[in-house]
ROFI-126842 format. One record per residue (C-alpha): residue number from 1; chain; residue in three letters; x, y, z. Coordinates in Angstrom, 3 decimals, decimal comma, always signed. Layout:
BEGIN
resi; chain; resn; xx; yy; zz
NUM; A; ALA; X; Y; Z
...
END
This chain:
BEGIN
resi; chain; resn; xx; yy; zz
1; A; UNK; -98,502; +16,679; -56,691
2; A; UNK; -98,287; +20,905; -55,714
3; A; UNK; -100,156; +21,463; -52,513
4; A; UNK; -102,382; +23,812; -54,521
5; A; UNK; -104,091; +20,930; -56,773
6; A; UNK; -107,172; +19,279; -55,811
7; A; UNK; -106,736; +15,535; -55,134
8; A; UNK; -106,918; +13,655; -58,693
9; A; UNK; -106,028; +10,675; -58,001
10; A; UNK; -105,272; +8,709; -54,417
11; A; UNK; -102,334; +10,330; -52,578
12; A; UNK; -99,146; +8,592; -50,752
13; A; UNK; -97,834; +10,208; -47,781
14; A; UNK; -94,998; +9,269; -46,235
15; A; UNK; -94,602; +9,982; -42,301
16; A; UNK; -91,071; +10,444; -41,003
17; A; UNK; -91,539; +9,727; -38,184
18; A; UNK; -88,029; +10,031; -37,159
19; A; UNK; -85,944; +12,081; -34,841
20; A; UNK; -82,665; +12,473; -37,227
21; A; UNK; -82,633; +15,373; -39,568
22; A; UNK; -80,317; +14,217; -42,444
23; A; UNK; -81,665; +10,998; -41,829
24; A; UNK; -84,943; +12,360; -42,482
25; A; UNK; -83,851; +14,351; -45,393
26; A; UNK; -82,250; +10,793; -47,233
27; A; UNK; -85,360; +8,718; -47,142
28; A; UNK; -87,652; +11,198; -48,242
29; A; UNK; -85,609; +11,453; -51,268
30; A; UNK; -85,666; +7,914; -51,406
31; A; UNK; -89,334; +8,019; -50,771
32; A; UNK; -90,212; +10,578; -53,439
33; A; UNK; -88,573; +8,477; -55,985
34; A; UNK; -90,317; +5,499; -55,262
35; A; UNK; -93,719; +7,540; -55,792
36; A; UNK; -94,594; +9,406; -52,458
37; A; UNK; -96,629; +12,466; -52,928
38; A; UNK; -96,625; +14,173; -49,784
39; A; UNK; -94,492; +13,951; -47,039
40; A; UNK; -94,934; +14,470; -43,555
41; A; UNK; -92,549; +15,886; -40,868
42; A; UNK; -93,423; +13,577; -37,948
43; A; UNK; -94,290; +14,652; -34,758
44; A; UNK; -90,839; +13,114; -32,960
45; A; UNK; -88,824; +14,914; -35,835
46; A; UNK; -90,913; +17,949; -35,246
47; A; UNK; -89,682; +17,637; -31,427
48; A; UNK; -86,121; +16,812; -31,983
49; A; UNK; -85,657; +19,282; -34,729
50; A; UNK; -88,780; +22,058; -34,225
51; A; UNK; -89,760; +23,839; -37,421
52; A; UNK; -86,394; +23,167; -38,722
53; A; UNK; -87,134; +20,479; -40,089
54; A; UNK; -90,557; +21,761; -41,885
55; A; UNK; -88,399; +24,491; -43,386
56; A; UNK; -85,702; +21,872; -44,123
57; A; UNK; -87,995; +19,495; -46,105
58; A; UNK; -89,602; +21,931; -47,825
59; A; UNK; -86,625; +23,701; -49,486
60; A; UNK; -85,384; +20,510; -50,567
61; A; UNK; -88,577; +19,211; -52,264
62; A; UNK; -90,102; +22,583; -53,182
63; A; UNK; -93,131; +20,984; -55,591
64; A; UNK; -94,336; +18,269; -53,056
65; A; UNK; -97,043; +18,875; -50,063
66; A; UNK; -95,421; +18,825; -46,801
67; A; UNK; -97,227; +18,051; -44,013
68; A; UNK; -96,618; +19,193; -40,362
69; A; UNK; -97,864; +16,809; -37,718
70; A; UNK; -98,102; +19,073; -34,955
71; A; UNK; -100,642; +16,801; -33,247
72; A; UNK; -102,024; +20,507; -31,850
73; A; UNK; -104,565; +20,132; -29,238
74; A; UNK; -104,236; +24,023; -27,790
75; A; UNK; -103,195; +26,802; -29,430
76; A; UNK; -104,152; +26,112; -32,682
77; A; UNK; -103,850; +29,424; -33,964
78; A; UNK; -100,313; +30,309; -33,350
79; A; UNK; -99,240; +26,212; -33,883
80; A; UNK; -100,937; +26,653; -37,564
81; A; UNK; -99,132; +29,859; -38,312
82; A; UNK; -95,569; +28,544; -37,727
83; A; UNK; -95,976; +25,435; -39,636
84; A; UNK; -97,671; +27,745; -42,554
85; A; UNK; -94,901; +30,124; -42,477
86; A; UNK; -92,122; +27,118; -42,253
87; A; UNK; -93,615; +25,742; -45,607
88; A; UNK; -96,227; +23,086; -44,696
89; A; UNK; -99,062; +22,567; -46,987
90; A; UNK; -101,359; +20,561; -44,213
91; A; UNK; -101,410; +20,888; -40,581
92; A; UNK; -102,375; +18,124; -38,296
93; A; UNK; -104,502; +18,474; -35,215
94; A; UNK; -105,598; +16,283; -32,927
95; A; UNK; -109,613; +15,353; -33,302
96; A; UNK; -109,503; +15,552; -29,024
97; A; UNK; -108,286; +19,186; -29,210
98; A; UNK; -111,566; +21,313; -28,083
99; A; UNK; -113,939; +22,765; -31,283
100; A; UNK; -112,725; +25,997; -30,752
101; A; UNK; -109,027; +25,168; -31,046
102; A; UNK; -109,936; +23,732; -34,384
103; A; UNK; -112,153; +27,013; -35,431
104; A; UNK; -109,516; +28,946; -34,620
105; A; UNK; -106,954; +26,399; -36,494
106; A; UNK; -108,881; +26,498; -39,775
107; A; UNK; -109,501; +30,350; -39,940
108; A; UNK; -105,965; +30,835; -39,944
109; A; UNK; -105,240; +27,929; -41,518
110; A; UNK; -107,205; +30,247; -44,524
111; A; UNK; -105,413; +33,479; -43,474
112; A; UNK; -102,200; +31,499; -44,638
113; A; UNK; -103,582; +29,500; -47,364
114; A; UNK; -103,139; +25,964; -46,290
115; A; UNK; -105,229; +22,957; -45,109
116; A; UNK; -106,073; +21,211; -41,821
117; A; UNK; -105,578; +17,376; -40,904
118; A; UNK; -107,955; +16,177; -38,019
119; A; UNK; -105,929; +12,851; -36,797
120; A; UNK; -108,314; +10,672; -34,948
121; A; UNK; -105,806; +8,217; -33,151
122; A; UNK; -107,133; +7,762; -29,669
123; A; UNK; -110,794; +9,712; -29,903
124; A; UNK; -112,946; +7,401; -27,948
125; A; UNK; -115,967; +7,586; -30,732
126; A; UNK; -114,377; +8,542; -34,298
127; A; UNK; -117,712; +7,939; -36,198
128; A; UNK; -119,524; +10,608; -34,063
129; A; UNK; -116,467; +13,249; -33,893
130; A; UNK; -115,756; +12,565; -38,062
131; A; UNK; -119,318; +14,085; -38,393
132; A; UNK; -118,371; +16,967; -35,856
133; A; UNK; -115,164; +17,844; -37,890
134; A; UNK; -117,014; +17,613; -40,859
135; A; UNK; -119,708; +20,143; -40,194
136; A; UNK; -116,581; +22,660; -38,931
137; A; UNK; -115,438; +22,243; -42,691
138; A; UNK; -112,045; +20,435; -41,802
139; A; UNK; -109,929; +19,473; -44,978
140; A; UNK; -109,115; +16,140; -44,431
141; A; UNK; -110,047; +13,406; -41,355
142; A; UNK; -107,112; +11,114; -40,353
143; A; UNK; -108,555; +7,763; -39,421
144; A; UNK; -105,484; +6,653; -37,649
145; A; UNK; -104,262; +3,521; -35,432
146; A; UNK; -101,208; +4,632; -33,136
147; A; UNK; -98,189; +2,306; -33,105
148; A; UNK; -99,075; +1,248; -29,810
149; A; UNK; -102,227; +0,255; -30,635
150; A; UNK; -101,159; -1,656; -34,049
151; A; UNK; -99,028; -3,426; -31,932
152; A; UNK; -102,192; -5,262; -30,112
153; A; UNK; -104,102; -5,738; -32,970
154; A; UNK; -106,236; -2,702; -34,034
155; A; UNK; -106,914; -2,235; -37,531
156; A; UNK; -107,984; +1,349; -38,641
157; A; UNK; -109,562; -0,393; -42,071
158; A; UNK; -113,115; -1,316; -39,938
159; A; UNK; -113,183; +2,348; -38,687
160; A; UNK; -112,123; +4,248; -41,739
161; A; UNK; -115,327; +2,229; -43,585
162; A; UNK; -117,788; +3,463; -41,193
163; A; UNK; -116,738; +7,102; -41,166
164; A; UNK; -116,285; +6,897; -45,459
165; A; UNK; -120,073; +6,331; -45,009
166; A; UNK; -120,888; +9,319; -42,848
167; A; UNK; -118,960; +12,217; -44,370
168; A; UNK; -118,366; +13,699; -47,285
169; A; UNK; -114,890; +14,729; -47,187
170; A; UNK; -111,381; +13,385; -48,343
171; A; UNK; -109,849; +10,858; -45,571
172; A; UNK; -106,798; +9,963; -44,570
173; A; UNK; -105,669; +6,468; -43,506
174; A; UNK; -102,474; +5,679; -41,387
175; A; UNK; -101,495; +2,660; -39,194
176; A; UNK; -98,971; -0,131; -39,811
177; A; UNK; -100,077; +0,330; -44,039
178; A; UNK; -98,183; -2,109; -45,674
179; A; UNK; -98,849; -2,320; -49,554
180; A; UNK; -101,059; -5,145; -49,246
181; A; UNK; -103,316; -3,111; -46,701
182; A; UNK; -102,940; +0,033; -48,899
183; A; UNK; -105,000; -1,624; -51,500
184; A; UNK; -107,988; -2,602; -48,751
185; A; UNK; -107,755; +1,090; -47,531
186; A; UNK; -108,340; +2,439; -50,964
187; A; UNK; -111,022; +0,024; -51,756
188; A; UNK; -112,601; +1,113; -48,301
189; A; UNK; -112,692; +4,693; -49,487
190; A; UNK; -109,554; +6,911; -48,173
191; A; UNK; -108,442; +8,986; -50,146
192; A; UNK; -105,155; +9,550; -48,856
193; A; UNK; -102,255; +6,555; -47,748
194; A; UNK; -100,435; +7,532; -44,868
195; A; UNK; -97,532; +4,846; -44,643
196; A; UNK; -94,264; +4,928; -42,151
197; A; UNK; -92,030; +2,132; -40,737
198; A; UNK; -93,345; -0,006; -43,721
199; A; UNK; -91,327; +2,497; -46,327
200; A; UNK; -88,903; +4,528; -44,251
201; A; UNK; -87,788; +1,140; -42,034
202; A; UNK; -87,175; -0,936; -45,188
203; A; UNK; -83,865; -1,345; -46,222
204; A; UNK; -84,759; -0,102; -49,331
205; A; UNK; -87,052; +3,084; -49,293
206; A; UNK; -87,667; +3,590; -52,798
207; A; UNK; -89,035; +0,277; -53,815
208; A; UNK; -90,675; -0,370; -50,565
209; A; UNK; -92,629; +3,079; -51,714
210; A; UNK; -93,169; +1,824; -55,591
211; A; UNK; -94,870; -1,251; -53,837
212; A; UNK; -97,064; +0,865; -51,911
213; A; UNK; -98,003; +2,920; -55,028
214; A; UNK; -98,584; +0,434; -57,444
215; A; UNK; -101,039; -0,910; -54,805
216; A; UNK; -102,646; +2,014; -54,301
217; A; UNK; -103,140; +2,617; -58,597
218; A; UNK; -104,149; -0,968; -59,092
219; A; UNK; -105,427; -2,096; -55,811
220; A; UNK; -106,096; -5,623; -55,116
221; A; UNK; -109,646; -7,217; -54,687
222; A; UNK; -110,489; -7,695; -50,551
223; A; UNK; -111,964; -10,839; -51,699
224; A; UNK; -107,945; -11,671; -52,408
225; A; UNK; -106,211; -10,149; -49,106
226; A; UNK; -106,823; -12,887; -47,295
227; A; UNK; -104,624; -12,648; -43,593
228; A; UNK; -103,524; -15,330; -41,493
229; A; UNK; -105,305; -16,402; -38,228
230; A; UNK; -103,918; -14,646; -35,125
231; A; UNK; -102,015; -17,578; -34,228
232; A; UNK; -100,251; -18,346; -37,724
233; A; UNK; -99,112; -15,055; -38,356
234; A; UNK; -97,178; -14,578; -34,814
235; A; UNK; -95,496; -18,023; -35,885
236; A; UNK; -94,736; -16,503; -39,256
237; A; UNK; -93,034; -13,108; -37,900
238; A; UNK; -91,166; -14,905; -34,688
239; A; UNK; -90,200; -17,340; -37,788
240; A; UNK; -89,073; -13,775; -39,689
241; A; UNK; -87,121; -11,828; -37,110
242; A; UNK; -84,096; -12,816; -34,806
243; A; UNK; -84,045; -13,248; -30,714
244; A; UNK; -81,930; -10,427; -30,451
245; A; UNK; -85,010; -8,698; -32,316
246; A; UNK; -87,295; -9,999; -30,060
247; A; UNK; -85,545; -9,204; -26,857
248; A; UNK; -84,872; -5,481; -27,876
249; A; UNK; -89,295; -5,481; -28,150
250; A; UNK; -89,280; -7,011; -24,526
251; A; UNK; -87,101; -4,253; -23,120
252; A; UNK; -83,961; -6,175; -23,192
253; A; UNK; -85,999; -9,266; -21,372
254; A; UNK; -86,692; -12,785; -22,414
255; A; UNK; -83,566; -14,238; -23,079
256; A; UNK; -82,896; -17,655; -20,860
257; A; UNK; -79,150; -17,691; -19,117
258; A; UNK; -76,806; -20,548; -19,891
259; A; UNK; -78,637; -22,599; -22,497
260; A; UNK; -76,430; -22,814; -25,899
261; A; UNK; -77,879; -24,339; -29,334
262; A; UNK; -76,701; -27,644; -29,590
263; A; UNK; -77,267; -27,165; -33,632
264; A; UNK; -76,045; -24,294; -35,385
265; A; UNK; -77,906; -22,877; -38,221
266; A; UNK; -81,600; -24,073; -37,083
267; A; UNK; -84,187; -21,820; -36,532
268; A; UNK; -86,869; -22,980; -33,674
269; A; UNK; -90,246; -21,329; -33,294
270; A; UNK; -93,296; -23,022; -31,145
271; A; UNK; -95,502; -23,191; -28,328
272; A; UNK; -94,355; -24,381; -24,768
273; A; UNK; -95,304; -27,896; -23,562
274; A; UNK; -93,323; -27,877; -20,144
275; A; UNK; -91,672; -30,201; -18,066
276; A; UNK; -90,516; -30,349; -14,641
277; A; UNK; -88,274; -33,051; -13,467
278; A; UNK; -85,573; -34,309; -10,646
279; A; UNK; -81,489; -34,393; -11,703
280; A; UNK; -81,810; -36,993; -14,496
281; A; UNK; -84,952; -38,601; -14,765
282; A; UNK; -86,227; -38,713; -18,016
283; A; UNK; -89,501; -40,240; -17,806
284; A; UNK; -91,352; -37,466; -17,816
285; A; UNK; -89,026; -35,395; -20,712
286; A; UNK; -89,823; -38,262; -22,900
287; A; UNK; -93,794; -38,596; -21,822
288; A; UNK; -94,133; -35,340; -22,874
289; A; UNK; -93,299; -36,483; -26,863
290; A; UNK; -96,492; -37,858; -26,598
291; A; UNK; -98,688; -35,166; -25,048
292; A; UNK; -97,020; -32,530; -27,640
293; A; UNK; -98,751; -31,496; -30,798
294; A; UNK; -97,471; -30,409; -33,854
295; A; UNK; -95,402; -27,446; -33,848
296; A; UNK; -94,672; -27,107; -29,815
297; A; UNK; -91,289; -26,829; -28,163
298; A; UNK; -90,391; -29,044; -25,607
299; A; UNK; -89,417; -26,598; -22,304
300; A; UNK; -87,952; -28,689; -19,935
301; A; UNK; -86,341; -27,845; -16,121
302; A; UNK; -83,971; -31,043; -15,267
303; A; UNK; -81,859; -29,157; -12,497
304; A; UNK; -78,262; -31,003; -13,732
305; A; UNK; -75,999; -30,329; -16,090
306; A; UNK; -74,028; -33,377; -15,565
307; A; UNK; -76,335; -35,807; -15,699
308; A; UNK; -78,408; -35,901; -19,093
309; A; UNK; -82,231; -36,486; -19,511
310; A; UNK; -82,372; -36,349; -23,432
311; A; UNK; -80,796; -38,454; -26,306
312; A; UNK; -81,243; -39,312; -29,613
313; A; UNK; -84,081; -41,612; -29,307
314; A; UNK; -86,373; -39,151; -27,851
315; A; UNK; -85,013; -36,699; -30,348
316; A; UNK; -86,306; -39,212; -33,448
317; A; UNK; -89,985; -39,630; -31,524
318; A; UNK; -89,895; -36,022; -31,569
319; A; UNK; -89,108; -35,920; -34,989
320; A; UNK; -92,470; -38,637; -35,947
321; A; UNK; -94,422; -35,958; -33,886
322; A; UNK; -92,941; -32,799; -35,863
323; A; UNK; -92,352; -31,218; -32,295
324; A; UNK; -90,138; -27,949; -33,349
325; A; UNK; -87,477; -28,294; -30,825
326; A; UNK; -86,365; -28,580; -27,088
327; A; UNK; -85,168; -26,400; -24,417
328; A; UNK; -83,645; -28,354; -21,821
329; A; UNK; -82,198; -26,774; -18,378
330; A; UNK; -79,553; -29,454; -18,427
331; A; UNK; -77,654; -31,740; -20,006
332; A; UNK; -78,035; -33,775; -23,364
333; A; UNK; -76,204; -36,900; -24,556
334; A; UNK; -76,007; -38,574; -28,057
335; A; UNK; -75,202; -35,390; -29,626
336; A; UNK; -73,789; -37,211; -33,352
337; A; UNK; -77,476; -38,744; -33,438
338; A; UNK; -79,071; -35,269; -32,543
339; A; UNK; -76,996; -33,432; -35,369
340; A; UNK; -77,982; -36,087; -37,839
341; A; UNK; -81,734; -35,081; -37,387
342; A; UNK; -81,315; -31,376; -37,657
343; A; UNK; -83,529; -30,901; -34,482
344; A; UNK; -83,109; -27,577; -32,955
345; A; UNK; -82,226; -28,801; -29,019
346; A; UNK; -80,839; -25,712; -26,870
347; A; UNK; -79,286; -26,995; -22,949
348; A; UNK; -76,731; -26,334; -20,708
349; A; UNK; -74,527; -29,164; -21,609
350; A; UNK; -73,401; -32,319; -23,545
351; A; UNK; -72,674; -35,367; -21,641
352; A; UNK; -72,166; -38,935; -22,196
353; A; UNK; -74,104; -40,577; -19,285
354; A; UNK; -77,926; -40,148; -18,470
355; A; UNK; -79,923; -40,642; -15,302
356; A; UNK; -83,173; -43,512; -14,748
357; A; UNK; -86,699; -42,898; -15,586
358; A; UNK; -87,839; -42,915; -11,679
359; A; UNK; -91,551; -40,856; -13,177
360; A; UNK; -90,752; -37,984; -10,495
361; A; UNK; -91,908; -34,671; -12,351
362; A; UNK; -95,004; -32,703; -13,803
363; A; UNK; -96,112; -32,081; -17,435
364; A; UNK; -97,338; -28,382; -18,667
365; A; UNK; -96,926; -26,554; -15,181
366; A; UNK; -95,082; -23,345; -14,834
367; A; UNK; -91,426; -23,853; -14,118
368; A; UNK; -88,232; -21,902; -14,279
369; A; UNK; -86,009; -22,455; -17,336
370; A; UNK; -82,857; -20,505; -17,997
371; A; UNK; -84,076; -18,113; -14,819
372; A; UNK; -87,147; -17,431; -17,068
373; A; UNK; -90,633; -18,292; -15,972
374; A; UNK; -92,577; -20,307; -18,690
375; A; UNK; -95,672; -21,614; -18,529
376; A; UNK; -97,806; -23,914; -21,099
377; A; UNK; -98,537; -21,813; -24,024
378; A; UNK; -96,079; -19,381; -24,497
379; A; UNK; -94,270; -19,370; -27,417
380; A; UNK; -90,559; -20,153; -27,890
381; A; UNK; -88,086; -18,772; -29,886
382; A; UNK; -84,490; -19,919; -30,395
383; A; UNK; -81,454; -19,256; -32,923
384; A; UNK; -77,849; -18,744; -32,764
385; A; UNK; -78,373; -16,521; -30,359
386; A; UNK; -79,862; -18,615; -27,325
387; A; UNK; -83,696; -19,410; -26,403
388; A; UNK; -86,382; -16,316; -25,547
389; A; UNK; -89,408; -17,250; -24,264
390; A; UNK; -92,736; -14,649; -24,841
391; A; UNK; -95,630; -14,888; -22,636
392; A; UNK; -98,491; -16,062; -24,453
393; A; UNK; -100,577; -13,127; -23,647
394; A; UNK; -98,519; -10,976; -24,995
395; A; UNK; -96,672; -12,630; -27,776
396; A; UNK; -98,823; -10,580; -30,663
397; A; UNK; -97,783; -7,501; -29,469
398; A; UNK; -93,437; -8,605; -28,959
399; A; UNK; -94,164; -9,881; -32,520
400; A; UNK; -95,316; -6,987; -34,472
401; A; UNK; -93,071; -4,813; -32,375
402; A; UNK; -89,543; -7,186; -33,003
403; A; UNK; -90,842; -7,054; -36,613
404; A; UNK; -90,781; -2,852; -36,391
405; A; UNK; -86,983; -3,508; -34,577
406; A; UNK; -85,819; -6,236; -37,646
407; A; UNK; -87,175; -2,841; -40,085
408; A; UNK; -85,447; -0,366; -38,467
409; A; UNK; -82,177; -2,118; -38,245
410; A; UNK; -82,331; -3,429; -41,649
411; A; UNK; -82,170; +0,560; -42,555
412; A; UNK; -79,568; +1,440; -40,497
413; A; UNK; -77,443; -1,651; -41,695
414; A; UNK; -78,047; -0,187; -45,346
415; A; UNK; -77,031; +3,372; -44,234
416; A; UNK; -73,886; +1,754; -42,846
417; A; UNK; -72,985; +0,311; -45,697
418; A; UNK; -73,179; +3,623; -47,514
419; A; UNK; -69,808; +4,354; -45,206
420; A; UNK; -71,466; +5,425; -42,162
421; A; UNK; -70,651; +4,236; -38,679
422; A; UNK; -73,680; +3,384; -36,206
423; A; UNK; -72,833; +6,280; -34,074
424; A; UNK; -73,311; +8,567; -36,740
425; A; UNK; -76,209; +7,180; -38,175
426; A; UNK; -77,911; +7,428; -34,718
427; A; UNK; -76,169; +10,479; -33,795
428; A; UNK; -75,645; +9,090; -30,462
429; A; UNK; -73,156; +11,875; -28,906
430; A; UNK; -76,067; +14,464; -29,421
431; A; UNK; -78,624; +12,175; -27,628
432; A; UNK; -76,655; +11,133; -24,584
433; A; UNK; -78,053; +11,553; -21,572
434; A; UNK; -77,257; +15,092; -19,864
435; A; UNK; -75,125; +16,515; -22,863
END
């Protein structure tokens, strides 16, 4: 679509919102051949590379709308003028820049013949400011949810409805769009789809991008997107991505010290039922069986590793109880039995001879497992890898945001096996520290 038609039918903007040039330049291509309309030079590209990158994009895809997001909140003027001159079609302000930064941003946004972007992420009342904007004859309104705030939950969908109702003017969506949310976003009125990590994060750009735009030509019924509960879906992404994923999202944290799968091959997600107990008594490890429900982890602090509190037979009443796995700091025994059942069991050791059931010990208290705090409730994640544990108030958020790491190294994997190397994919020599 030329930046000088009006819109004719429901656009698809893809944000790069990257900080790699030639990167930047690949996946638009890929992008624009899966269906993307305009593309936008994201505000961390627009930092790394300046208007480079504007004038970059725009000589490479000459008949689409670029779109600068200068997130401008003073000196709209001059900010308008060098994206204009560097080839953008739209400008982006922010919608808590002052109204006469965005007077100032439209008149010579007119002087220069292109269009201004009001991007709403963070304005404490968008209803009331979309009005504002709208009576200062803005182009387009962004309703948009930051990453930071996707991460925790918010959903621009609710907002974007209200302010569709309020104004008369074309409105842009953007916030964790996936192709399945496209279709709700069109049916809630925008007029444009602003998607990123969903498209430029996949490992494959152009048909993550024909998704999106089939969706957004033949959207799907609201009555038909229906989305798990809270607690099912962080199941079903900690079931998706790897620890290693999860523990890059917690800052490198997480991950319990010295506790090895005692299975190979078996994935374990759940919710923490913990147990504290002395060096080998397994009364309480096996009590626990029968306070779990479905679909918990076992978490269990036995302070040996040569004397072993768990065996096969409490692995098979964990099996009648479908308990996902155990985490034991300690040792095991009956390992041939274990294997047999295909129960995920992560410890310290394997042992042949086990301890008494003296009852000494506490169920679902906080204790110390692999030098990581756990308490009842917080979900449980082991693999290959090892065992991470994510606090239960904060496990949506590690979830959505390992799910954003397992997309963004699924694209670098596929640009590797182009014949890149990871250091030149990331260009890491340019962005080490003091160069």
């Amino acid at each position: 679509m030329d930046e000088g038609d009006q819109i004719n039918k429901i656009v698809l903007q893809v944000a790069l919102d990257l900080i790699e040039l030639d990167r930047a330049l690949k996946i638009a291509k890929e992008a624009v051949e899966g269906g993307a309309d305009w593309i936008e030079v994201g505000t961390p590209l627009i930092k790394s590379e300046g208007m480079n990158a504007v004038r970059a994009l725009k000589r490479e895809f000459p008949n689409r709308t670029i779109v600068a997001d200068m997130k401008t909140v003073d000196t709209g003027s001059l900010e308008v003028e060098m994206a204009a001159k560097a080839g953008a079609g739209v400008v982006m302000l922010l919608g808590t820049a002052d109204d006469s930064t965005i007077i100032e941003s439209i008149r010579t946004a007119h002087q220069y013949g292109v269009k201004i972007m009001i991007d709403l992420i963070s304005v404490p009342d968008p209803v009331q400011r979309s009005i504002e904007l709208a009576e200062l004859d803005v182009d387009y309104i962004n309703v948009h949810t930051g990453i930071d705030q996707q991460m925790v939950g918010v959903d621009p969908i609710n907002t974007l409805k209200q302010i569709c109702k309020e104004v008369d003017i074309p409105i842009a969506v953007a916030g964790g769009l996936d192709h399945r949310s496209a279709s709700s976003a069109v049916n809630s009125g925008a007029s444009v789809i602003i998607v990123g990590g969903n498209i430029i994060r996949s490992d494959n750009v152009t048909r993550s991008a024909s998704l999106v735009r089939a969706s957004i030509d033949s959207p799907i019924l609201d009555s038909e997107l229906k989305r798990p509960s809270l607690e099912k879906e962080i199941i079903e992404i900690f079931t998706e991505v790897s620890t290693p994923n999860i523990s890059d999202a917690m800052h490198r944290k997480g991950a319990m010290v010295g506790l090895n799968p005692m299975l190979k091959g078996v994935k374990m997600v759940g919710t923490a039922v913990t147990v504290k107990t002395m060096e080998g008594d397994w009364a309480k490890t096996v009590e626990a069986i029968d306070t779990a429900k479905k679909g918990n982890v076992l978490v269990i602090y036995n302070g040996s590793s040569d004397i072993a509190c768990w065996g096969g037979l409490a692995t098979l009443s964990c099996i009648n109880k479908e308990i996902s796995g155990v985490v034991i700091d300690g040792a095991v025994r009956d390992i041939d039995e274990i294997v047999k059942m295909n129960l995920p069991i992560f410890a310290k050791n394997c042992v042949p001879n086990a301890g008494d059931p003296k009852g000494f010990g506490e169920i679902n208290v906080e204790i110390v497992c692999g030098h990581q705090n756990v308490k009842h409730g917080d979900y449980i994640v082991g693999d290959d890898n090892g065992v991470v544990v994510i606090p239960k108030e904060i496990a949506y958020e590690v979830a959505r945001r390992a799910k954003e790491v397992e997309k963004t190294e699924k694209r670098i994997y596929d640009e590797i096996s182009k014949g890149n190397t990871l250091s030149q994919v990331l260009e890491l020599e340019k962005w080490e520290k003091y160069r």
